[in-house]
C-alpha positions as CSV (number, residue, x, y, z in Angstrom):
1,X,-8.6,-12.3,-9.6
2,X,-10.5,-11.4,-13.0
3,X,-10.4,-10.5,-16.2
4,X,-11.6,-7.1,-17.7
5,X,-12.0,-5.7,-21.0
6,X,-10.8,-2.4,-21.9
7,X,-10.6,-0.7,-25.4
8,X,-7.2,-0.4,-26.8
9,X,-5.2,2.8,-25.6
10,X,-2.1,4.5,-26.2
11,X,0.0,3.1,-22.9
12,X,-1.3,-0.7,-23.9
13,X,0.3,0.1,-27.7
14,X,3.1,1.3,-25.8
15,X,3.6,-1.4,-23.6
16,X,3.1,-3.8,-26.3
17,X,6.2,-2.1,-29.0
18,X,7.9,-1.9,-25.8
19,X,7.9,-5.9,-25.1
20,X,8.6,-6.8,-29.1
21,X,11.7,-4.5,-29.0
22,X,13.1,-5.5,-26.0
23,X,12.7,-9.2,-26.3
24,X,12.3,-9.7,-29.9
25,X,9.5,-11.1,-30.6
26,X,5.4,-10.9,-31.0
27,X,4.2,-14.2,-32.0
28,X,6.8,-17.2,-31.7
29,X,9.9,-18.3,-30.5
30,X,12.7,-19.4,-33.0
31,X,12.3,-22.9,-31.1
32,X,8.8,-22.8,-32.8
33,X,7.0,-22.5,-29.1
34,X,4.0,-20.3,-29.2
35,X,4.0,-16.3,-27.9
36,X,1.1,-14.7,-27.3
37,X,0.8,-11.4,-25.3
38,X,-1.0,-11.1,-22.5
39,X,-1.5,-7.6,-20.4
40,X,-2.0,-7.2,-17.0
41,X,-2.7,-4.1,-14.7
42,X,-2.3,-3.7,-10.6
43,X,-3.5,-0.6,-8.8
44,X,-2.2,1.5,-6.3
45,X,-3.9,1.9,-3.5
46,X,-4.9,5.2,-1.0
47,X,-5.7,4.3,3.0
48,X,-9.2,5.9,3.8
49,X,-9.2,5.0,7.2
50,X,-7.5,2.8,9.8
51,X,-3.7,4.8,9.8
52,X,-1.0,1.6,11.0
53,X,-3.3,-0.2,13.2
54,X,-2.9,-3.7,11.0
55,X,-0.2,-4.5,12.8
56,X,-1.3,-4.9,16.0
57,X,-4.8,-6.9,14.8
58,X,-6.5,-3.4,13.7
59,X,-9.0,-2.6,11.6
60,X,-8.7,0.0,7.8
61,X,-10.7,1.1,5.2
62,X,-8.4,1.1,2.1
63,X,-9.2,1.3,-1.5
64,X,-7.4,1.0,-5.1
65,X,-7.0,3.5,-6.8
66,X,-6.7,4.4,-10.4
67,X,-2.7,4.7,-10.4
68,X,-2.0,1.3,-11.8
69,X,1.4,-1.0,-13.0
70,X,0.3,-2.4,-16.2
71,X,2.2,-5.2,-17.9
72,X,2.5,-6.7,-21.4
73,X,3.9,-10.3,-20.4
74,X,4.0,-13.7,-22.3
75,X,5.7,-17.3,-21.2
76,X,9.2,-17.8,-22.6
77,X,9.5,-21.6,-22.2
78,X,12.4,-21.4,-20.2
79,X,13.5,-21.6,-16.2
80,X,14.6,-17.6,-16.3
81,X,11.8,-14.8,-15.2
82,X,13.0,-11.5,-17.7
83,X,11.5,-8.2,-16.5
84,X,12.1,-4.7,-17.7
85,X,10.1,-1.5,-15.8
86,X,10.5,1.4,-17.4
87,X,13.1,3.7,-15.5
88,X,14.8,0.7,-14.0
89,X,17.3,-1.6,-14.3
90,X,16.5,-5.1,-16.6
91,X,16.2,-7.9,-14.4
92,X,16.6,-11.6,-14.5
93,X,15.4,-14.1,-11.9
94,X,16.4,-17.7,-12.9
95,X,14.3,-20.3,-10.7
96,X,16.8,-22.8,-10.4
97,X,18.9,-20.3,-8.0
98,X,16.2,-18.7,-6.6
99,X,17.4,-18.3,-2.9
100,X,20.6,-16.7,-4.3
101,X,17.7,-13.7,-4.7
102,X,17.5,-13.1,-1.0
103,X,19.0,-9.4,-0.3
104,X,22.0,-8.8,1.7
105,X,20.8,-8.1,5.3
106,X,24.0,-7.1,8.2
107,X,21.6,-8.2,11.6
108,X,23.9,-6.2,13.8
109,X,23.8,-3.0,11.7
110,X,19.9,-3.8,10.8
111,X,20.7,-2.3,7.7
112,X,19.6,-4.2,3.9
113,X,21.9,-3.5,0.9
114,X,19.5,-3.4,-1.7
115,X,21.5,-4.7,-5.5
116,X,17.9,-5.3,-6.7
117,X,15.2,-4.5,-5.0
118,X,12.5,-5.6,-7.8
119,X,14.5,-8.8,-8.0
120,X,14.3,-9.5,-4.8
121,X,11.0,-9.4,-4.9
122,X,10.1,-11.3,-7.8
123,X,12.3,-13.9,-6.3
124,X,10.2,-14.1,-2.5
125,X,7.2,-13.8,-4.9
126,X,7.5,-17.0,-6.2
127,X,9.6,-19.2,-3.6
128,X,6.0,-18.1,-1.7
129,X,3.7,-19.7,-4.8
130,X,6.4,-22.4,-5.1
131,X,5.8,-23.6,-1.6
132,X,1.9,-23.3,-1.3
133,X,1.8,-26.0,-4.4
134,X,1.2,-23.7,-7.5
135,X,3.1,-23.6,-10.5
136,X,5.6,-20.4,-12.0
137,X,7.4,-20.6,-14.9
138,X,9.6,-18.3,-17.1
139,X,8.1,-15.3,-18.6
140,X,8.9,-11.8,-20.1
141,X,7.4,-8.5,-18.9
142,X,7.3,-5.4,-20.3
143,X,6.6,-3.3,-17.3
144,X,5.4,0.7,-17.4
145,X,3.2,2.9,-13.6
146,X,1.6,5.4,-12.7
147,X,2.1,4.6,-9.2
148,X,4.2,7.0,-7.5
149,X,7.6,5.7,-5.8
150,X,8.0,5.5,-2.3
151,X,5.6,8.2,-1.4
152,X,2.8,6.0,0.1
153,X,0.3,4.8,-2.2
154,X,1.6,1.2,-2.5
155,X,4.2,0.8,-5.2
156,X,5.6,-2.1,-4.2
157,X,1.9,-4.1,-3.4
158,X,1.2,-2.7,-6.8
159,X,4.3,-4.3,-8.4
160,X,3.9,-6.9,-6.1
161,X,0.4,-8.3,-7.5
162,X,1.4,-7.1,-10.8
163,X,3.3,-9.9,-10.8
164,X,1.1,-12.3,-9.5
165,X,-1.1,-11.7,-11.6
166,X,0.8,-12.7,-14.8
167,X,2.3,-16.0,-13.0
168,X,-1.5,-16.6,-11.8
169,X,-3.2,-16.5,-15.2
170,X,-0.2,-17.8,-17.4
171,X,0.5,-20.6,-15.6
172,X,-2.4,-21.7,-12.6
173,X,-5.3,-20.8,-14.5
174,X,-6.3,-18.1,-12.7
175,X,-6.4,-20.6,-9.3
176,X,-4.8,-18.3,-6.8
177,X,-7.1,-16.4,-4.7
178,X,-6.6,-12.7,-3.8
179,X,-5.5,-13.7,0.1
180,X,-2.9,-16.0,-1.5
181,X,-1.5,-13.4,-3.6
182,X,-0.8,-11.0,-0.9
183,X,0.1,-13.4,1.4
184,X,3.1,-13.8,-1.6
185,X,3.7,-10.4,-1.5
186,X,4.1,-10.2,1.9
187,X,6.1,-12.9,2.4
188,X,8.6,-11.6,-0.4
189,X,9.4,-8.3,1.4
190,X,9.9,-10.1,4.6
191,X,11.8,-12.9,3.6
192,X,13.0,-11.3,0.2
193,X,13.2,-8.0,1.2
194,X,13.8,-7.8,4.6
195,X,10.8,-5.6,5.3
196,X,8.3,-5.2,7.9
197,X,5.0,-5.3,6.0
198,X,1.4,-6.6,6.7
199,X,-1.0,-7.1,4.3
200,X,-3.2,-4.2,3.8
201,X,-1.5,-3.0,0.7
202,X,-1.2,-6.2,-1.0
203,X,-4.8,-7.1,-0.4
204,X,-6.2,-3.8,-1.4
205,X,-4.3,-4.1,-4.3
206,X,-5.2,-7.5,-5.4
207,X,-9.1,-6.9,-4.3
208,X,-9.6,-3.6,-5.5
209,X,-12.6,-1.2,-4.9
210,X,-12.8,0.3,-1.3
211,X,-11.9,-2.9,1.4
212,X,-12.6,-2.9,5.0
213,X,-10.0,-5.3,7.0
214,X,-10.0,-7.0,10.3
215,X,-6.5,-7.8,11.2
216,X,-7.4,-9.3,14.8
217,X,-7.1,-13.3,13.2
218,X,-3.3,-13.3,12.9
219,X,-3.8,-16.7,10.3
220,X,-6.8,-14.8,7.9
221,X,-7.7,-11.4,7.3
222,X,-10.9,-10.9,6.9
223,X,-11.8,-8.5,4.5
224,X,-15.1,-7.3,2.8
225,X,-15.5,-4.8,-0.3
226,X,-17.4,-1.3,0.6
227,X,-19.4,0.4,-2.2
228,X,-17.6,3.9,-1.3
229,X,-17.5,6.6,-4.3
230,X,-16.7,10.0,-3.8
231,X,-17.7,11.1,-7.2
232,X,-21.4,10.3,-6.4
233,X,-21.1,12.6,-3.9
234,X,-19.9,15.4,-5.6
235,X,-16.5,14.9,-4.6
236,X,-12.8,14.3,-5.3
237,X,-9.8,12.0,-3.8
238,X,-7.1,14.1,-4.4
239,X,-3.5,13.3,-3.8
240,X,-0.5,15.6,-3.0
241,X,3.2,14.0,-3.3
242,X,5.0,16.7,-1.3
243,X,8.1,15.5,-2.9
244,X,10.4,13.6,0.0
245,X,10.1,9.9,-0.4
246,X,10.1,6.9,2.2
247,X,13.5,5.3,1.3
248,X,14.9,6.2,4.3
249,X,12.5,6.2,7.3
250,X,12.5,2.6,8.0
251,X,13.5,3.0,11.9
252,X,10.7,5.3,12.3
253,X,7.9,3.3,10.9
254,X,9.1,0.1,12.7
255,X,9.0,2.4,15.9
256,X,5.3,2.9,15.7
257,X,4.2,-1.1,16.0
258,X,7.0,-2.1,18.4
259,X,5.4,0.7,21.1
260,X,2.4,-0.4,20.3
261,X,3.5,-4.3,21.1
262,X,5.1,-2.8,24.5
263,X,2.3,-0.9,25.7
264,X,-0.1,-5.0,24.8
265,X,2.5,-6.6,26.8
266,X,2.2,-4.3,30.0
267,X,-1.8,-5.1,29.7
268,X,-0.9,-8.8,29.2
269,X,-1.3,-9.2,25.4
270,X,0.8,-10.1,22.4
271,X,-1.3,-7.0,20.2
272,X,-3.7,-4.0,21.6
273,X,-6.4,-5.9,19.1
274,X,-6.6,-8.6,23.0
275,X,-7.4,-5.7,25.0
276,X,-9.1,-2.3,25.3
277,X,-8.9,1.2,26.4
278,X,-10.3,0.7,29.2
279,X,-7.7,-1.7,30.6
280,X,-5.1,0.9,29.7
281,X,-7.1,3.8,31.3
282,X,-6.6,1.9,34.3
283,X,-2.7,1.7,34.4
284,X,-2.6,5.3,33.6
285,X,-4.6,6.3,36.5
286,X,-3.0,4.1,39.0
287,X,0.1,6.4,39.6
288,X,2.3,3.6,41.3
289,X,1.9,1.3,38.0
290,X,2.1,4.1,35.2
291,X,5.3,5.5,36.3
292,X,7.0,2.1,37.6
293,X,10.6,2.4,35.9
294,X,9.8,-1.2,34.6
295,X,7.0,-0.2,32.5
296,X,7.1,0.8,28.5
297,X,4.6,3.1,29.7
298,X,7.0,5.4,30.9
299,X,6.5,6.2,26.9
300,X,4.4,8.5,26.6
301,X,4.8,8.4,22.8
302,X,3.7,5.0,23.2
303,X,0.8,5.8,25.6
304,X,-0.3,8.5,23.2
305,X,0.1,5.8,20.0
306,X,-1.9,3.4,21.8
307,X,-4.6,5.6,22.6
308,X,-4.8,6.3,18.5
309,X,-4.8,2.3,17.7
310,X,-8.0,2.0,20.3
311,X,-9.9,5.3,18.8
312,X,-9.1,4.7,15.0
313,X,-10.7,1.2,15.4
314,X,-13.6,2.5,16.2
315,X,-13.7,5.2,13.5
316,X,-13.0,2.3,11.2
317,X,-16.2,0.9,12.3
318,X,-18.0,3.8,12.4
319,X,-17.3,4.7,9.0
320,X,-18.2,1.0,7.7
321,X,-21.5,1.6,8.4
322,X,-21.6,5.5,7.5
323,X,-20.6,3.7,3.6
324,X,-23.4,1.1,4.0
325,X,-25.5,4.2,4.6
326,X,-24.5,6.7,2.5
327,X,-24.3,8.8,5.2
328,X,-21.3,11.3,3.4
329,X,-21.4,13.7,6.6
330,X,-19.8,10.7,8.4
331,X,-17.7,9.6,6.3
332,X,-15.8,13.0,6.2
333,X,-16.0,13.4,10.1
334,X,-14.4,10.1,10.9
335,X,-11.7,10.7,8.0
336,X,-11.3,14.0,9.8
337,X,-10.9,13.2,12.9
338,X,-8.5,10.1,11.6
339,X,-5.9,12.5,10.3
340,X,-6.3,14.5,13.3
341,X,-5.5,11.5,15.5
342,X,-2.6,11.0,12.8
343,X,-0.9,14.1,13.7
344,X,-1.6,14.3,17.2
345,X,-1.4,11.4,18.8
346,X,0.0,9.0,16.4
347,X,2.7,11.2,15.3
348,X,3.5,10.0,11.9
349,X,3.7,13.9,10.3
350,X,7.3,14.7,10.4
351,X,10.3,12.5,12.2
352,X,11.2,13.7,15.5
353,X,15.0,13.4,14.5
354,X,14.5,16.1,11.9
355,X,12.5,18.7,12.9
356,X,13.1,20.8,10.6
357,X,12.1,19.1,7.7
358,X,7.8,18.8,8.2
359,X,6.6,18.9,4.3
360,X,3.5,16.9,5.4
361,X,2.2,19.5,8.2
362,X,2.9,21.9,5.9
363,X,1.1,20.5,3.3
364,X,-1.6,20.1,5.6
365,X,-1.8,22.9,6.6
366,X,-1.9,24.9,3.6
367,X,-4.4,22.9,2.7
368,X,-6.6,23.6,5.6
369,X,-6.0,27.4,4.7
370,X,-7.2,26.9,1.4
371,X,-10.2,25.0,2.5
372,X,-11.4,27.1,5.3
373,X,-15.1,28.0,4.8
374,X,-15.3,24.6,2.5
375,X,-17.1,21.2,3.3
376,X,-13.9,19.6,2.7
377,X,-11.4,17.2,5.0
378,X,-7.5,16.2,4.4
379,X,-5.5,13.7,6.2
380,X,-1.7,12.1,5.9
381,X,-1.8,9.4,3.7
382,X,0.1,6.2,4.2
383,X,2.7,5.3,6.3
384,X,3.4,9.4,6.6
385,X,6.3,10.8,7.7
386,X,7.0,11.9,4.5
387,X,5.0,11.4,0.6
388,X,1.9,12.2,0.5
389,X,-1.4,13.8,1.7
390,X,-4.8,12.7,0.5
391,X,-7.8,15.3,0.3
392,X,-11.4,14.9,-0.4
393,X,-12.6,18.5,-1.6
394,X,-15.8,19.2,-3.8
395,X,-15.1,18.7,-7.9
396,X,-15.9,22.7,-8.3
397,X,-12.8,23.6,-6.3
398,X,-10.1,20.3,-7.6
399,X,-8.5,22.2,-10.3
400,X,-7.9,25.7,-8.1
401,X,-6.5,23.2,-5.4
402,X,-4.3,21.5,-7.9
403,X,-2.9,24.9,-9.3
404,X,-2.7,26.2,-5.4
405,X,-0.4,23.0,-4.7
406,X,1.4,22.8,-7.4
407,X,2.6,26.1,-7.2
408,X,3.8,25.0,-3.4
409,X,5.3,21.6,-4.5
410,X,5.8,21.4,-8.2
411,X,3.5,20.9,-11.5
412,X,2.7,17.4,-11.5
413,X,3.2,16.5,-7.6
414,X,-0.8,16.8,-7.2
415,X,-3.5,14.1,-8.8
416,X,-7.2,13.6,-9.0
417,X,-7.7,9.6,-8.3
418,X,-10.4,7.9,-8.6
419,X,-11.3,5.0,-6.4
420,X,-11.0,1.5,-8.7
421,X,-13.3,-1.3,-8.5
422,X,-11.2,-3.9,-9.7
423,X,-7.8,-5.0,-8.6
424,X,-4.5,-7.0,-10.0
425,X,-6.7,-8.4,-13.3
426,X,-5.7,-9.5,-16.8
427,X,-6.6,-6.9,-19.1
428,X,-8.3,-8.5,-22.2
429,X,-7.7,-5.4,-25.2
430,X,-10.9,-4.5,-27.9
C-alpha cells in the first residue's frame, strides 16, 4: 500500500470537523498521549471482465474505481477500536473480546442475524492481522463513501481495506502487503460475517488501477496491474444503480459456484479451472452419461453456467492482451460478448424465483435502445441479479445517457467513474 498526496478538499475538511466533534479531540489526549490525524481512502471497484468465475480458479479483469471510503483516523492508546460511518450506527470493537464479534449464524436455517455488520467485520479484520504476526491497536475513525450499498461495486472490500489501511500504517509501518490485506478481508466475511467471498474485490480494492487475476492457485492469486483507460479512448465507464440492492439474494449467488463445483466433480475435479470444455463436450454428447439420473448434469442451468466459466476465461485472456495492445475494438467486443454470456448462459440478470421483478434486463435493454447505431457496449456489473449495470459509451453522448437513465431510475442512480490507479492508500493533505 502507498501514500499519495492530494490538495486539501471539502470532504477531507469534512471528515476531519467530523472526527474532532465526535471524539473530542485534534491534537492530544487528556492523558497527555499524542493525536495526530491521519486520512485514508479505499476505492470501489467495477468488474470489467471475468463475471463469477474466481471461485472455481477463474480468471477477471477488475479495476478501482473512483467511488472511494475515506477516513480521518488517529490511535487512541487504548485496547477499544471506535468507528463512526456516516449513516450508520457508532461502533466499538474492544480487542480483548474480540471473538464475542463473530455474528449470529442458525446452520440449520443458513440464515446470519446481522446486530452489526461493520463490527463484525472490523472484528474478522483484525483476529486475521492478529494471527499472521502483525500488530492492531485502538484507534478512532471518522468514516464518510461514495461507494454505493449493496448494489455491486464492492462496499464492503472498500470498507474492508479502508480499514486495513489505517491499522497497516498506524501501527505496522505500512508492512502488510496488498495480498495480506484482502486475504483479512476475506477472512472477516467468512469467519466474521459468514459470507461466501473470494478475493477479487478485496484485491482490486487494495491494488487499485485495472488488475487481471488468476484464481487457479487456491494458496496465491496471482495478480498483475493493466494499463486500461477509457478516457484515452474517448470514452466513459458509466454506472447505473437500478435501485434494488443485494441484501437479500444470498441463495442465489451461492447457487452459481456450487453448480459450477457439481458439474468439476462429474469431470473429476474439485474446480472447472482442472479441466476444460472439451472434457465436458464429451459427457454432453454421450447420451447414456449426460442424462444418467446420478449426474448434476441433469442441470442444465449448470451445464449452461459451466459453459460461461470455460468461455469468459478465455475472453479474460483475450482482452489482457487487447489492453497490452491498445487494441479498443477488442476490448469492447470481449466486454460485449461477456455481458452477453452473463445474461444467457450465466443467468445472473433477474432471480428465477421472481420473475417479475428484472430491473437489470431492463436496464439493459433500454440501454441497448438508446445506444443503437453507437460504438458503444453495456454489461451487468457485479454479482448481478440486482444493483447495477456498467456502460462504456463515447464522452459526447454521457450526459444524454445520464439524463435518459435517470429519468428511468431516479436523479442520482447514474455515475460517470473513472478507473483509479491507486488503491486502499494514506492520503497525505497539501
Amino acid at each position: 500500500m502507498q501514500t499519495i498526496t492530494l490538495e486539501t478538499n471539502e470532504r477531507y475538511k469534512h471528515l476531519e470537523k467530523g472526527f474532532i466533534e465526535k471524539f473530542g479531540h485534534a491534537t492530544e489526549y487528556e492523558n497527555g498521549g499524542n493525536c495526530t490525524i491521519q486520512f485514508f481512502s479505499a476505492p470501489g471497484r467495477s468488474e470489467i471482465i471475468g463475471n463469477h468465475t474466481d471461485h472455481n480458479g477463474g480468471k477477471v479483469i477488475a479495476a478501482a474505481i473512483d467511488m472511494d471510503t475515506i477516513a480521518a483516523a488517529a490511535p487512541n492508546e487504548t485496547d477499544i477500536i471506535r468507528i463512526y460511518s456516516e449513516g450508520h450506527e457508532y461502533i466499538e470493537v474492544d480487542l480483548k473480546s474480540i471473538a464475542d464479534y463473530v455474528n449470529n449464524y442458525n446452520t440449520d436455517a443458513k440464515v446470519c442475524y446481522l446486530y452489526d455488520g461493520s463490527r463484525s467485520l472490523v472484528a474478522g479484520i483484525c483476529t486475521y492481522i492478529m494471527k499472521n504476526g502483525f500488530d492492531v491497536g485502538g484507534f478512532d475513525a471518522y468514516v464518510t463513501t461514495q461507494v454505493i450499498p449493496s448494489a455491486g461495486v464492492s462496499s464492503s472490500a472498500s470498507y474492508e481495506m479502508l480499514i486495513c489501511a489505517i491499522i497497516n500504517f498506524i501501527f505496522n509501518d505500512n508492512k502488510m502487503t496488498e495480498n495480506d490485506c484482502a486475504k483479512a478481508g476475506q477472512y472477516a466475511e467468512n469467519e466474521f460475517w459468514h459470507k461466501s467471498s473470494g478475493l477479487m474485490d478485496q484485491i482490486t480494492c487494495a491494488v487499485g488501477g485495472a488488475v487481471y487475476m488468476d484464481f487457479s492457485d487456491e494458496n496465491e492469486v496471482k495478480f498483475t496491474k493493466k494499463n486500461l483507460s477509457f478516457e484515452k479512448f474517448g470514452y466513459s465507464l458509466v454506472i447505473v444503480n437500478t435501485g434494488k440492492g443485494h441484501a437479500d439474494l444470498s441463495e442465489e449467488y451461492s447457487a452459481i459456484p456450487k453448480e459450477m463445483f457439481s458439474v468439476a466433480e462429474v469431470l473429476g475435479c474439485k474446480r472447472l479451472c482442472e479441466t476444460n470444455i472439451d472434457e465436458l463436450m464429451k459427457v454432453i454428447l454421450n447420451h447414456d452419461s449426460y442424462n444418467d439420473a446420478g449426474s448434476i448434469l441433469h442441470s442444465d442451468r449448470a451445464v449452461l453456467r459451466a459453459i460461461h466459466f470455460f468461455e469468459e476465461n478465455e475472453r479474460v485472456d483475450r482482452m489482457a492482451e487487447a489492453i497490452d495492445n491498445d487494441d479498443f475494438d477488442l476490448i469492447k467486443r470481449m466486454i460485449d460478448e461477456s455481458g452477453k454470456s452473463s445474461w444467457e448462459l450465466l443467468q445472473n440478470c433477474y432471480c428465477p424465483n421472481n420473475p417479475s421483478e428484472q430491473k437489470i434486463s431492463l436496464a439493459l435493454t433500454l440501454t441497448g435502445r438508446f445506444l443503437k447505431g453507437t460504438d458503444s457496449v453495456c454489461r451487468v456489473q457485479g454479482g448481478g441479479f440486482a444493483g447495477v449495470i456498467m456502460c462504456i459509451l463515447p464522452v459526447k453522448d454521457v450526459y444524454s445517457y445520464k439524463d435518459y437513465m435517470e429519468h428511468i431510475f431516479g436523479k442520482g442512480n447514474v455515475y460517470v467513474a473513472s478507473i483509479r490507479n491507486y488503491g486502499a492508500v494514506k492520503v497525505e493533505l497539501v
